[in-house]
C-alpha positions in Angstrom: 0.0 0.0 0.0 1.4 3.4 -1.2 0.6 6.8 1.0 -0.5 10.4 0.4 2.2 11.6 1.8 4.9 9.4 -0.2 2.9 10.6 -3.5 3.3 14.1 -2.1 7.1 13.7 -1.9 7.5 12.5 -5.4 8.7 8.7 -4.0 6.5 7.0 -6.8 7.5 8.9 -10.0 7.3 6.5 -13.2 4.7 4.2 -11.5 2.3 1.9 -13.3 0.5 1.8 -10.3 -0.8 3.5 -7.3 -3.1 2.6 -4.2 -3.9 4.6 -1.9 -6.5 4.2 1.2 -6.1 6.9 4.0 -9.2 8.8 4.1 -8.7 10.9 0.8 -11.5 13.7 0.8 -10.3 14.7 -2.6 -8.2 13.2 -6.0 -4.6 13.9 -5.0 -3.8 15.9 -7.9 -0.3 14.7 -7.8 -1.8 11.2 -9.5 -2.3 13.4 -12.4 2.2 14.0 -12.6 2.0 10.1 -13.7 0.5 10.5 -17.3 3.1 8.5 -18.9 3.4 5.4 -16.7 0.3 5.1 -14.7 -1.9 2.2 -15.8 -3.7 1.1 -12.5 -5.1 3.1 -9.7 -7.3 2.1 -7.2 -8.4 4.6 -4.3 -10.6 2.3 -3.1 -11.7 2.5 0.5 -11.7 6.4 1.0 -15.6 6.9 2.0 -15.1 10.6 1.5 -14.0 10.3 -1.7 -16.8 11.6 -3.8 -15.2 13.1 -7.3 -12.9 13.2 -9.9 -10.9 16.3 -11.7 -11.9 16.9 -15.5 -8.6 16.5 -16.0 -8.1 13.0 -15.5 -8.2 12.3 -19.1 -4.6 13.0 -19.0 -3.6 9.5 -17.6 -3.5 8.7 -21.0 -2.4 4.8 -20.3 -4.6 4.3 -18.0 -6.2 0.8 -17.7 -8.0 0.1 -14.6 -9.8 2.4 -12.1 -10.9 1.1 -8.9 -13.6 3.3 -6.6 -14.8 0.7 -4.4 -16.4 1.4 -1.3 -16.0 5.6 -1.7 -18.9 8.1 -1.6 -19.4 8.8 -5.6 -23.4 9.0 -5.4 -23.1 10.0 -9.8 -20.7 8.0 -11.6 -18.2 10.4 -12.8 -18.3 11.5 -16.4 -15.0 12.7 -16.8 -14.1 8.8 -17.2 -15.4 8.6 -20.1 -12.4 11.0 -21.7 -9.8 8.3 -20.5 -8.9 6.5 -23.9 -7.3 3.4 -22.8 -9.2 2.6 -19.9 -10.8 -1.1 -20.0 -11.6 -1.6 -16.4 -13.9 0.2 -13.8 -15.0 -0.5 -10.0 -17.9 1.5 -8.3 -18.4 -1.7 -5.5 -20.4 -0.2 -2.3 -20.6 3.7 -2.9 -24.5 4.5 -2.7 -24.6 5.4 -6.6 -27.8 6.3 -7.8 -27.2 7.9 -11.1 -25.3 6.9 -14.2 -25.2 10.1 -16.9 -25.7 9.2 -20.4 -21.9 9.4 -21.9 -20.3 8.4 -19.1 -18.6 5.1 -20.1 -15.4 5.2 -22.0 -15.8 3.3 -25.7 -12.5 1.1 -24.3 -14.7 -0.6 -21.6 -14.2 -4.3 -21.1 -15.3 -4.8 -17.5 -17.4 -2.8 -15.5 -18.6 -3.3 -11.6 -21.1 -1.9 -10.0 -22.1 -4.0 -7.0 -24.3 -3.1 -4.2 -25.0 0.3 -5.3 -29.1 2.3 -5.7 -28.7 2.2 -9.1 -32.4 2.6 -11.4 -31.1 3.1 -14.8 -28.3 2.2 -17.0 -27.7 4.7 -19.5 -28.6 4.1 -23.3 -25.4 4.7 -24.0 -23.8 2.1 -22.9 -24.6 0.2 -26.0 -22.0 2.2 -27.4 -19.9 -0.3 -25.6 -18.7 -2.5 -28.1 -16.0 -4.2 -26.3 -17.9 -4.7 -23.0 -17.4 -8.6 -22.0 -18.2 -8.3 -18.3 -20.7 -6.4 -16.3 -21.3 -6.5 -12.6 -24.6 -5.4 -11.6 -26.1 -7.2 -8.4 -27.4 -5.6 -5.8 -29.2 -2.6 -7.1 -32.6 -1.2 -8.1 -32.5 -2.0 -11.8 -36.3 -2.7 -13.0 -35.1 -3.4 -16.7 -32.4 -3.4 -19.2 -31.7 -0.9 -21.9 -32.2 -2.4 -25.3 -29.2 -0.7 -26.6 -27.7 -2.9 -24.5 -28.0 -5.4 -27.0 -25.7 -3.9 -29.0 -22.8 -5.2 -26.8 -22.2 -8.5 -28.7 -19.1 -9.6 -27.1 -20.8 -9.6 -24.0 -19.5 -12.6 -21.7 -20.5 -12.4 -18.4 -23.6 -10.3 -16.7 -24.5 -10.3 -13.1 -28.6 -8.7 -12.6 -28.8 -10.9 -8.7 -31.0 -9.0 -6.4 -32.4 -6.2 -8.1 -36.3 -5.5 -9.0 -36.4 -7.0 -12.6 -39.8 -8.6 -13.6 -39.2 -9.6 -16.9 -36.2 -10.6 -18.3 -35.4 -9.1 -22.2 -35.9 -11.5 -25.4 -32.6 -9.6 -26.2 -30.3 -10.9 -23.3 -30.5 -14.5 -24.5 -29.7 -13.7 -28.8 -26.2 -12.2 -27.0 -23.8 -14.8 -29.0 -21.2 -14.7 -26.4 -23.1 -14.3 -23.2 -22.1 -17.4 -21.0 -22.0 -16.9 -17.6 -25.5 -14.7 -16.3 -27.0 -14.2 -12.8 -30.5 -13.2 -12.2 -31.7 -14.3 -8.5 -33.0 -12.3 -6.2 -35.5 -10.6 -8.7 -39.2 -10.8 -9.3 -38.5 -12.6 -12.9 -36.7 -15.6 -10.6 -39.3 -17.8 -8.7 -39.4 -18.2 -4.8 -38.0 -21.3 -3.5 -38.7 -22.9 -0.7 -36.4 -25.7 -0.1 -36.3 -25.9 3.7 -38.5 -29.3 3.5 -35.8 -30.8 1.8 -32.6 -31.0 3.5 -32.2 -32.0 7.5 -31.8 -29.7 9.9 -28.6 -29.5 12.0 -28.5 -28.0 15.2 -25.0 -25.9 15.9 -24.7 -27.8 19.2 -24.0 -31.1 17.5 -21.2 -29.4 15.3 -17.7 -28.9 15.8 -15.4 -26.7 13.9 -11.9 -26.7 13.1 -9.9 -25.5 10.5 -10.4 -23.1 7.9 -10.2 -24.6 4.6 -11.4 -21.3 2.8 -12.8 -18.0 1.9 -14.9 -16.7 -0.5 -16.9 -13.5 -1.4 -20.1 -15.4 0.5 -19.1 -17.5 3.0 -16.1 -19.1 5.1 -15.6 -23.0 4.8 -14.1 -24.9 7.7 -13.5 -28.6 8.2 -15.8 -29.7 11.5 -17.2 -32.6 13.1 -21.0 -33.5 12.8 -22.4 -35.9 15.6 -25.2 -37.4 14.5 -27.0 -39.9 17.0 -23.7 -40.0 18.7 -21.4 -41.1 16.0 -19.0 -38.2 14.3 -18.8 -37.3 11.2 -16.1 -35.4 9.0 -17.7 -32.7 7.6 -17.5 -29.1 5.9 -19.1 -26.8 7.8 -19.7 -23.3 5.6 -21.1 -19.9 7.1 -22.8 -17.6 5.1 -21.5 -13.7 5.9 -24.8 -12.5 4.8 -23.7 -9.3 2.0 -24.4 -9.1 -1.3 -21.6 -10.3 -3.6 -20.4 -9.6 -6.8 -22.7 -12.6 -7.4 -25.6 -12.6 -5.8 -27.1 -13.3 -2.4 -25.9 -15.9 -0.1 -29.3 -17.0 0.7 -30.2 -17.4 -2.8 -27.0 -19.4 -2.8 -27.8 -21.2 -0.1 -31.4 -22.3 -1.5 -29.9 -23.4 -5.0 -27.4 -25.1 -3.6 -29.9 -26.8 -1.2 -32.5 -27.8 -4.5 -29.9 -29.3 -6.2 -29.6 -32.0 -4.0 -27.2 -34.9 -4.4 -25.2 -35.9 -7.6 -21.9 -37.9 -8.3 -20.4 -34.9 -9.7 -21.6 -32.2 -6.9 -20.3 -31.6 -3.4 -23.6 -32.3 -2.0 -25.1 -30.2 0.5 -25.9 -32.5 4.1 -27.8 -30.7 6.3 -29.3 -27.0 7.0 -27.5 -25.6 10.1 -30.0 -24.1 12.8 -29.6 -21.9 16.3 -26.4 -20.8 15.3 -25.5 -18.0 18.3 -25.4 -15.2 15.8 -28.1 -16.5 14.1 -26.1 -17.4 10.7 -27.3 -19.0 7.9 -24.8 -22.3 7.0 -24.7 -25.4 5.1 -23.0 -28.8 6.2 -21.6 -30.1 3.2 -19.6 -33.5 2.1 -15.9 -33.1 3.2 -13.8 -33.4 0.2 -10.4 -35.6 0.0 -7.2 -33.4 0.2 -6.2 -34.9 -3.1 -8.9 -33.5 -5.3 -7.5 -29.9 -6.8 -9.0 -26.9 -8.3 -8.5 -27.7 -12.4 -7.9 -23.9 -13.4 -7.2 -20.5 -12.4 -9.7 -17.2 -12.1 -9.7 -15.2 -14.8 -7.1 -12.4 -15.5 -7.1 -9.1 -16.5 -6.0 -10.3 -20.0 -8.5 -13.4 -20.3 -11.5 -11.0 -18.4 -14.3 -13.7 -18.9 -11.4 -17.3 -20.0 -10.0 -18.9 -17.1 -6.7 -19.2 -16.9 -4.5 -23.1 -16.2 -0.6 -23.4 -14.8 1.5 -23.7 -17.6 2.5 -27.0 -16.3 -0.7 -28.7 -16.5 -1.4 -31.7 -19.3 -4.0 -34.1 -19.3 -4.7 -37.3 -21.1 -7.2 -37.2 -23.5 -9.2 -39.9 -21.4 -9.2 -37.3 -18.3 -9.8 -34.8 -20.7 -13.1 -36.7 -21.5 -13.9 -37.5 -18.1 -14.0 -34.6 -16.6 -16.0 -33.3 -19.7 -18.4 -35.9 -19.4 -19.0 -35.3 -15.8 -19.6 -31.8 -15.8 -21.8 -32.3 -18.4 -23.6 -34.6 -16.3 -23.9 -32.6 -13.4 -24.6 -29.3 -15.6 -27.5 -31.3 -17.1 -28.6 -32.5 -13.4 -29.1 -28.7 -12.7 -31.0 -27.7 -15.8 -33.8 -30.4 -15.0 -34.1 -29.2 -12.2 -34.2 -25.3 -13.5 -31.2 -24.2 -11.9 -28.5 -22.5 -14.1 -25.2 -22.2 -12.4 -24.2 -18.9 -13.8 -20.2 -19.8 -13.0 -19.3 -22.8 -14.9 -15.8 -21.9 -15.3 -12.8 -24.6 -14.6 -11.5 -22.3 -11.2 -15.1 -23.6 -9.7 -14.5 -27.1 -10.6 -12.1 -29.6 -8.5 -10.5 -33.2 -9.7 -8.8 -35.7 -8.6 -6.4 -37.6 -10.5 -8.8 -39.8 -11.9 -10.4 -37.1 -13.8 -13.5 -37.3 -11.4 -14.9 -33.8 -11.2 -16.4 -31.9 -8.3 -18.6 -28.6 -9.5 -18.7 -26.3 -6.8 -19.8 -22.7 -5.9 -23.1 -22.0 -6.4 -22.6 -18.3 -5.6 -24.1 -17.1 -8.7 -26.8 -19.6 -9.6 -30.0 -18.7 -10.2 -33.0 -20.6 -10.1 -35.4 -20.0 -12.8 -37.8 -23.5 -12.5 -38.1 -25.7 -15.7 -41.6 -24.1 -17.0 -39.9 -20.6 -17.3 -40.8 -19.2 -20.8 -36.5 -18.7 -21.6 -35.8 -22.3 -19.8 -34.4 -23.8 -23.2 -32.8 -20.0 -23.7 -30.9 -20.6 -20.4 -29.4 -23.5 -20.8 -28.2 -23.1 -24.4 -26.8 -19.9 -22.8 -24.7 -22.0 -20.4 -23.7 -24.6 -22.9 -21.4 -21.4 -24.3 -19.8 -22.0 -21.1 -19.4 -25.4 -21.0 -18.0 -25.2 -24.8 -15.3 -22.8 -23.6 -14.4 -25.5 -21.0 -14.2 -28.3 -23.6 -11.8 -26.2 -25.8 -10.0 -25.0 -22.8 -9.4 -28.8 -21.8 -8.5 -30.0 -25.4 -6.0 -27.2 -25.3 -4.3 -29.0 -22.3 -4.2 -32.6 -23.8 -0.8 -34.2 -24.1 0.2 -35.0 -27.7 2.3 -38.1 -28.7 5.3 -36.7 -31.0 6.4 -39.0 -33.3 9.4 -38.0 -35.6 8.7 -33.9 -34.6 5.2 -34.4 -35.5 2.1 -34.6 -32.8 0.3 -37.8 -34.0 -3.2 -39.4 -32.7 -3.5 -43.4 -33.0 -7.0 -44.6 -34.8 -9.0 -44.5 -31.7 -7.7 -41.3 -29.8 -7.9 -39.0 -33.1 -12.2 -40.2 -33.9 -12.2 -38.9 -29.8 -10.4 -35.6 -30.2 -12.6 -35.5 -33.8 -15.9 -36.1 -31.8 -14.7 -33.5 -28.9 -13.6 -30.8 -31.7 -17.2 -31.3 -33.3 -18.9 -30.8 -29.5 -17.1 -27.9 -29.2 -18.2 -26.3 -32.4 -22.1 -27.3 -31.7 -21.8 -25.8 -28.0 -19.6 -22.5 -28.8 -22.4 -21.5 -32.0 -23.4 -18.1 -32.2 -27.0 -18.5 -32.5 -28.3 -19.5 -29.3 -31.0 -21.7 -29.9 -29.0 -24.2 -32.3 -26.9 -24.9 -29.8 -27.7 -28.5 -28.2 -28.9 -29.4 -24.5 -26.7 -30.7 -21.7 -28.8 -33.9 -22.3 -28.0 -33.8 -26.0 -24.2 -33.5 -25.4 -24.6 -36.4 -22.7 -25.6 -38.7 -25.5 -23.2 -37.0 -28.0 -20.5 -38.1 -25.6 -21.8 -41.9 -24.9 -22.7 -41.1 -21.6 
């Protein structure tokens, strides 16, 4: 973390970045000195930070602008000026009003979590490069249609806002994959506490963390059930809005989707906690089962990223397909769309059995919803960009400085290749189901 008064003193001439957290009231105008290195600045965290100078267009380089968690109640216009800027954070400031103009054309991700927020501006159609837009958490009661005009639109996250009808539009999108929608009127009300067991917090014990993610914490704990103890993992909801979505909307997907081979099933509902938080006791998973990719990057904005290291078989490669396809067409019968079916959520083992976890942006949307087919064709994208992802990480036979398939594994990497064209298809609807893919895979 970098200080006022070091910026002050001219300690961080030539940076590419800055970050800054100490109760700014205003932009230190010294930022502005940095025109021909800085690319990232984040002045997060200053809740008194409510403005920006017109001339920040100077930052000419530019990329990524963080304002989470400050006091901007407009978004600031003058952002629209900066010409390289790809990358904008408003998470948490009270923002009620977004002026028409105010995106910059450059705009590849954009996040506006937990904010009052009514309308999005026309004008962000004008957006072309837009691939990833964070909405949740506002008071959005529709879209913009010009907002169809961002084609290479990848990811969108509308969670717990007011929208009653979700747009014909949003589902033509040829690149939308990953989309969130709970916690609005157009999402049905679940009630799903008749169908997992209760557990008292008395009969758990918890031990160590394991993790921590935007919703919740996961610990490894002890259930004792009728006496006999029980390995378990024991996850505590905080309660906030995420970039994702609700936690209890989380929690009630999860809880709905009930058991599968290829999900880490939910156990039990936990009850009296002494703060009176929501959890889950979920299946403990073996230490030896590891996450198969990487979050995203800056670069990659909507693709997950894998360790360069990482190679496959082609018959891991097809079993890990196969079972998320499995799982992924579990979900859809049951009118659940995952809304994150990206390799960072999934865990294997060395098998190739595959674990998909995270159901932090799911959304529930029950099988006779009038875009159901829509929905699922939308996530197949997803799961095509997984396919090619995997095929990617295959290790090839060389033979005489050549990469060479024998009779058998080439018709397999043929049939895969051919999968991944039908699921990656521009037009949504000719895309095939989950339970098309299943058969197409001779599952």
């Amino acid at each position: 973390m970098q200080t006022i008064q070091g910026l002050q003193a001219g300690q961080y001439k030539n940076a590419t970045k800055i970050k800054i957290s100490s109760n700014l009231t205003s932009f230190p105008q010294e930022i502005l000195s940095l025109y021909d290195t800085l690319e990232i600045l984040d002045l997060s965290n200053n809740p008194l930070l409510s403005s920006l100078p017109s001339e920040i267009h100077r930052l000419h380089k530019l990329k990524v602008a963080f304002f989470s968690d400050c006091n901007f109640t407009t978004f600031p216009k003058e952002l629209a000026k900066c010409r390289s800027l790809e990358m904008i954070a408003f998470k948490n400031n009270g923002m009620t009003t977004i002026p028409e103009g105010a995106f910059p054309r450059k705009l590849r991700w954009l996040i506006l979590t937990n904010n009052r927020i009514e309308h999005i501006p026309k004008s962000i159609g004008h957006c072309h490069r837009l691939q990833k837009c964070m909405l949740a958490g506002n008071r959005l009661t529709t879209l913009p249609e010009e907002m169809a005009h961002c084609r290479k639109l990848g990811l969108l996250r509308l969670s717990v806002n007011s929208i009653s009808v979700m747009p014909e539009w949003l589902f033509q999108l040829p690149e939308l994959s990953f989309l969130s929608f709970s916690g609005n009127p157009c999402a049905p009300q679940v009630d799903s506490d008749a169908v997992l067991e209760e557990v008292s917090w008395r009969d758990l014990q918890v031990h160590e963390l394991l993790g921590e993610g935007a919703s919740g914490i996961i610990s490894k704990g002890t259930w004792t059930k009728s006496g006999i103890p029980k390995e378990v993992a024991i996850k505590l909801f905080k309660g906030a809005v995420t970039s994702d979505g609700s936690p209890t909307d989380e929690m009630a997907a999860c809880i709905l989707a009930g058991q599968h081979p290829h999900l880490i099933s939910p156990l039990g509902k936990i009850y009296s906690h002494p703060e009176d938080k929501r959890g889950l006791v979920l299946e403990l998973i073996p230490p030896h089962y590891a996450n198969l990719g990487l979050p995203p990057t800056l670069d990659s904005c909507t693709r997950d990223a894998f360790p360069a290291s990482t190679v496959f078989s082609l018959e891991k490669c097809k079993k890990i397909i196969t079972g998320i396809a499995s799982v992924s067409s579990h979900l859809h019968s049951k009118g659940i769309v995952h809304g994150d079916l990206y390799a960072h959520n999934i865990l294997i083992n060395d098998n190739g059995h595959a674990l998909l976890g995270d159901f932090g942006a799911a959304s529930v949307y029950g099988t006779d919803h009038a875009y159901a087919e829509s929905i699922e064709k939308m996530e197949v994208l997803a799961f095509g960009h997984l396919v090619e992802d995997l095929l990617g990480l295959v290790e090839r036979k060389v033979t005489a400085g050549e990469d060479v398939w024998d009779e058998k594994e080439g018709g397999e990497v043929e049939m895969l290749n051919a999968l991944h064209y039908l699921c990656v298809n521009p037009v949504v609807q000719q895309r095939p189901t989950f339970g098309e893919i299943l058969k197409a895979l001779g599952a």
